[in-house]
N, C-alpha and C positions, 0 to 999 in steps of 0.2 A: 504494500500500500504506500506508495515512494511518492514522498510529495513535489519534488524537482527533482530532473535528470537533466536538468538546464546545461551544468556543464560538460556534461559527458556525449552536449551532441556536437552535430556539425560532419557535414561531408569527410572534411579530412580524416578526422580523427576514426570515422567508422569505414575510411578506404585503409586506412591504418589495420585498423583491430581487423579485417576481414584478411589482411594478406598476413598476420602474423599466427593465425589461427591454429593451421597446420602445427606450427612448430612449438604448440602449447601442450602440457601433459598434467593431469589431472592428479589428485591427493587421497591418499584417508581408503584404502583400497583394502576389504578385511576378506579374508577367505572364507567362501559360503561353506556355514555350518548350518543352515538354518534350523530352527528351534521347531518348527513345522512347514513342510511342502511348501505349505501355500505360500510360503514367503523366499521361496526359491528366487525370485527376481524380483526385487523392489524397485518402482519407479515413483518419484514426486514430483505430481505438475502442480507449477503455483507462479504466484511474484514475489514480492519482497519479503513476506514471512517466512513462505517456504526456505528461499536462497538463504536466508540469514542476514537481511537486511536490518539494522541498527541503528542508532544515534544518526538518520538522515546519512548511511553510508555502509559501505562491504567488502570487507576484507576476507582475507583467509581464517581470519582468526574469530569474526562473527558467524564465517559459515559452517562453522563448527558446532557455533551453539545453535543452530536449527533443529527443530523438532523431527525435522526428515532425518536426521543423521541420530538425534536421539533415539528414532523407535530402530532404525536399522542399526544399533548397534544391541539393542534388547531381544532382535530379531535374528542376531546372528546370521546378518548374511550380506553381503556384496556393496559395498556403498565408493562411488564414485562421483566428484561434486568439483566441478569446473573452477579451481582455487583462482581466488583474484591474489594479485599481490600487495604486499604493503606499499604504502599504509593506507590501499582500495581504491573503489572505482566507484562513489567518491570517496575519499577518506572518513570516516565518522566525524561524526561534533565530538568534543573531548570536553567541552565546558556545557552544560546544561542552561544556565543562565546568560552567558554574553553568546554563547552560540558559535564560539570558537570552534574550529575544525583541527585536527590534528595534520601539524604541518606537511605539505609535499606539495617537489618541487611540478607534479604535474595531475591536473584534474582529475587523472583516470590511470592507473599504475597497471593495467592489463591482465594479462592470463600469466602464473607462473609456469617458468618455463622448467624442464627435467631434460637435463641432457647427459648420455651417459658414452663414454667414449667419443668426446668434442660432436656427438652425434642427439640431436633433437628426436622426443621419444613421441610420437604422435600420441594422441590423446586417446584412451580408451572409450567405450560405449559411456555415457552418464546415468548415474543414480537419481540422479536430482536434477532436474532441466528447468528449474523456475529462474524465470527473468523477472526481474523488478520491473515496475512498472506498468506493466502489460494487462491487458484486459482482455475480454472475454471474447470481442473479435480479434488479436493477436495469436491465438494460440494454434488455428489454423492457417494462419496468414503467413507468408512467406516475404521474410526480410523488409525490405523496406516498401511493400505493399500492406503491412501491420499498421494501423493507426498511431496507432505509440511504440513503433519503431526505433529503439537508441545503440548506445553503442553496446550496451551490455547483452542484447539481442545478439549483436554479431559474433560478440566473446565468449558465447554462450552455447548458442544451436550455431553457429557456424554456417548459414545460408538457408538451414531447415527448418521446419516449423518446429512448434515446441511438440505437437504429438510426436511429427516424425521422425523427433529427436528422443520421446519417449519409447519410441515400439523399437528404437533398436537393444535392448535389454530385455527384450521376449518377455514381458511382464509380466507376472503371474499373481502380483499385489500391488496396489497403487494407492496411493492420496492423491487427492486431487481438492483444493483449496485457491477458484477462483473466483472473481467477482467485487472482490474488493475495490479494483480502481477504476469500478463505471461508476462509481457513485462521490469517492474520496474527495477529490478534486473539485467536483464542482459543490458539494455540501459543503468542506471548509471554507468554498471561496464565497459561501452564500447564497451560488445561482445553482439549487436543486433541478432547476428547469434544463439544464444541461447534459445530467448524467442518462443512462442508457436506459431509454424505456422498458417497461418487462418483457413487452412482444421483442423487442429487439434482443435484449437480454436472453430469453428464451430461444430467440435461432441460433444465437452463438453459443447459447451451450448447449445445445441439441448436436448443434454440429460437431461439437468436439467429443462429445461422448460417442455421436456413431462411429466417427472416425479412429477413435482409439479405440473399441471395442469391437470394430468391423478387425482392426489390427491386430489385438491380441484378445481370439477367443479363448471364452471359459475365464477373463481375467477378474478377481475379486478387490473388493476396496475399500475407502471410506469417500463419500463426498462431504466435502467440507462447507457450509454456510458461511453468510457475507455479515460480515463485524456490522454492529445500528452505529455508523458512524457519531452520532450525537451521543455516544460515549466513549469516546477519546478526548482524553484530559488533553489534550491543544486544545479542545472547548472548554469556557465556562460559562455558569449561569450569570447573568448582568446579576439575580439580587447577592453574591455573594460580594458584590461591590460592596453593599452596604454597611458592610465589616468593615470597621474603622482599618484593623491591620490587615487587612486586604487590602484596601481602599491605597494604603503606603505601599504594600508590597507593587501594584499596579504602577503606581507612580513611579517608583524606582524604575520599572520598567521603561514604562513610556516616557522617561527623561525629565515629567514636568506633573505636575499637581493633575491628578486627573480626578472627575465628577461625573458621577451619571446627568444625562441629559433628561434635565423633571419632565419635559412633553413627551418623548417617545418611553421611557424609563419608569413610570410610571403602571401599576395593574399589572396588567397579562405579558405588559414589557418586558418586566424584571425575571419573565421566563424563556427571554431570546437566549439563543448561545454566540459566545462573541470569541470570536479567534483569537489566543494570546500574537498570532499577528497583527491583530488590529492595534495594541498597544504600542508594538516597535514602529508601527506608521505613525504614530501619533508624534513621534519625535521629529516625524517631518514634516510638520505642520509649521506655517511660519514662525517667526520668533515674536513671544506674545499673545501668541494664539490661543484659545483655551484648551485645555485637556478634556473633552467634551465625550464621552461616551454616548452612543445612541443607540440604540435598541431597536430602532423600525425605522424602515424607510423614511424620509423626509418631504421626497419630491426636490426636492435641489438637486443641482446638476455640477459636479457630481455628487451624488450622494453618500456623507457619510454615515446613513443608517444601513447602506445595502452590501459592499464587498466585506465579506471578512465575518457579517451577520446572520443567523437564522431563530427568522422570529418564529412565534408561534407554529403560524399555518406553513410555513415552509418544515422546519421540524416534522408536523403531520406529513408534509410531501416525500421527506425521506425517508421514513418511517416504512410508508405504504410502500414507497419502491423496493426498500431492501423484505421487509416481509415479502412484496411477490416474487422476489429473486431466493427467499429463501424455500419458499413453498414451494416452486419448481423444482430448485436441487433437491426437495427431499423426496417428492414424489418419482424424480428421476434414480434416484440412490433405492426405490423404493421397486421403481419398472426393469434394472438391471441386476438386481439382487445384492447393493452395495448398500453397508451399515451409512448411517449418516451421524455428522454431530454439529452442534448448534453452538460456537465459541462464546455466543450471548449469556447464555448459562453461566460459564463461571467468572467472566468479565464482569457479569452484572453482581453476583457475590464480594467480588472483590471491590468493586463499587462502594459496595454496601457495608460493607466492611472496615470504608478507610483505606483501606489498602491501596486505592488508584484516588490520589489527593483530588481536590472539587476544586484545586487554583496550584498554579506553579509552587512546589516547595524555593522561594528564591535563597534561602539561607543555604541551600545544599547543590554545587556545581556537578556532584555524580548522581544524587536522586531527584533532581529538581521534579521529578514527575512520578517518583516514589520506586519501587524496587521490581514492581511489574512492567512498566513503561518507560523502555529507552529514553536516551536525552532529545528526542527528536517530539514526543508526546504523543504520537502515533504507533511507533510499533513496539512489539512485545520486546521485553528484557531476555536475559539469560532465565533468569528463574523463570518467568511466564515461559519460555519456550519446553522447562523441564514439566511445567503444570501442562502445558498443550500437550507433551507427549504422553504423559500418565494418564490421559482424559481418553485421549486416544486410542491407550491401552486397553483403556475399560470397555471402549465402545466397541475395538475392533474383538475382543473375547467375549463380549457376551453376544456378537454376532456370530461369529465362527467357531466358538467354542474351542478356542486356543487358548495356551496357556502363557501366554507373555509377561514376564516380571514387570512392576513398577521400578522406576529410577526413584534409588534414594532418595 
């Protein structure tokens, strides 16, 4: 769910990453013991959760802590995962609060390479073929006929689609966790009216499931359901302004005294959700300007109630979108014989819990978004990704009746 890939685009750099491909060689390669059959060949389709996307960035060292690499090491069997190099492609934020990126000297650090005998070791089949970024019509799309086509696409599947970058591992067990970035994008940005309708939604993942399952008959799985983006802590509630120390912590942020705005901020206002982007713009507002918080449209042009904002009835719009993207994965997870799980369940606990803070922790530069949620405020942590695998556990054993251990 990769909120810019801004810098890793551009012709050049993805004529680059296409001719260096070949001569890249993959990591983390275990000898298939499997614990049961069915998991003779594991394949993971996804984006940025799956691959091990992080603090807004991917290295070798975050795609380690992916859930794909966690059940296949529980699974005892075959796990191969296209290693970016340090310090990534893009490098992580390293600061949670200033939004510091860990230094390098270039946007996108490529595929590590293995060479053995001054000789370049070609890259074996892949375990895990998730590309950041990527949506629901990407996954049959071929290269830069994908809508959200980057360079991690090319660094990745190397010219092929992402299925038919999965069917070459004869797959006999699968996750499959996509859906996330028809809707990410335009709900943080405020404009719900943008992401992928359900009809539409629905032919891209019709099509991708025929097509990988036309590929690898008799293949068994989990289908994975799409996060209610209006809880991820990059959002918060406008009344939690009304916390005098929120109220500071905000301002700290946005540079200058900031206040809810009383016309739009007011009633059913104070249940918009406001991008903690919306604060660091605020620092670019002229000098003297008020620190004004708005809650609902204005009608001004441009409008500061609209980018960055979801009021009430937009909330309801996202809402309805991701229930009918989820309703389909399950009824489809339901028509191919695949267990399904809903990550809303234990997101929403931890929610509930405290555990995923209701405003930026700004006192803390490595949990500013608490121990579940990376420094980016979108995606999962290390620990969430050990909680995604042990959920996974449960749901993939009480459908198949295997015996998979939980991670410590």
């Amino acid at each position: 769910m990769s909120r810019t890939h801004a810098v890793v685009r551009g012709a050049l750099l993805v004529g680059m990453v296409g001719g260096i491909y070949a001569c890249t060689a993959d990591a983390d390669v275990f000898a298939p013991d499997p614990v049961d059959p069915l998991f003779r060949n594991y394949v993971a389709i996804g984006n940025s959760i799956t691959a091990g996307f992080q603090s807004d960035g991917i290295n070798d060292s975050t795609q380690r802590t992916s859930y794909a690499r966690l059940l296949a090491l529980q699974m005892r069997t075959r796990y191969s995962f296209p290693s970016l190099a340090m310090p990534g492609c893009p490098p992580p934020i390293a600061n949670g609060v200033t939004g510091a990126r860990v230094p390098s000297p270039v946007p996108c650090a490529l595929r590590n390479v293995t060479v053995v005998n001054n000789v370049p070791i070609a890259p074996p089949s892949l375990n895990n073929v998730a590309v950041p970024g990527l949506g629901t019509a990407d996954v049959t799309a071929l290269g830069t006929a994908a809508p959200r086509n980057n360079a991690l696409t090319q660094l990745i599947l190397g010219g092929k689609t992402m299925v038919q970058k999965a069917l070459e591992v004869d797959p006999t067990f699968a996750t499959i966790w996509m859906g996330n970035n028809d809707i990410l994008a335009p709900a943080l940005g405020g404009v719900p009216g943008l992401a992928t309708p359900v009809n539409t939604f629905i032919t891209n993942y019709a099509k991708m499931m025929n097509e990988f399952t036309a590929g690898a008959p008799g293949v068994k799985g989990v289908l994975i359901g799409v996060v209610q983006v209006t809880g991820v802590p990059i959002l918060f509630r406008a009344a939690v302004l009304t916390d005098p120390t929120v109220l500071q912590a905000a301002s700290l942020i946005a540079g200058r005294a900031v206040s809810l705005d009383p016309n739009t901020c007011s009633g059913t206002g104070l249940t918009s959700l406001i991008a903690v982007p919306y604060l660091t713009a605020i620092r670019n507002r002229p000098p003297g300007a008020p620190g004004l918080v708005f809650c609902r449209k204005t009608g001004l042009n441009p409008d500061p109630g609209d980018a960055g904002i979801l009021d009430p009835d937009e909330q309801v719009t996202v809402k309805a979108l991701i229930d009918g993207y989820n309703r389909y994965i399950q009824a489809k997870a339901d028509s191919v014989g695949f267990a399904y799980w809903d990550p809303n369940v234990i997101f929403d606990q931890l929610k509930a819990a405290n555990q995923i803070p209701a405003f930026p922790i700004i006192t803390s530069t490595t949990q500013t978004f608490g121990q579940f949620i990376s420094l980016d405020g979108i995606h999962p942590s290390t620990l969430a990704h050990m909680t995604i695998a042990n959920e996974l556990i449960k749901v993939i054993n009480a459908k198949y009746s295997t015996k998979l251990a939980a991670l410590p």
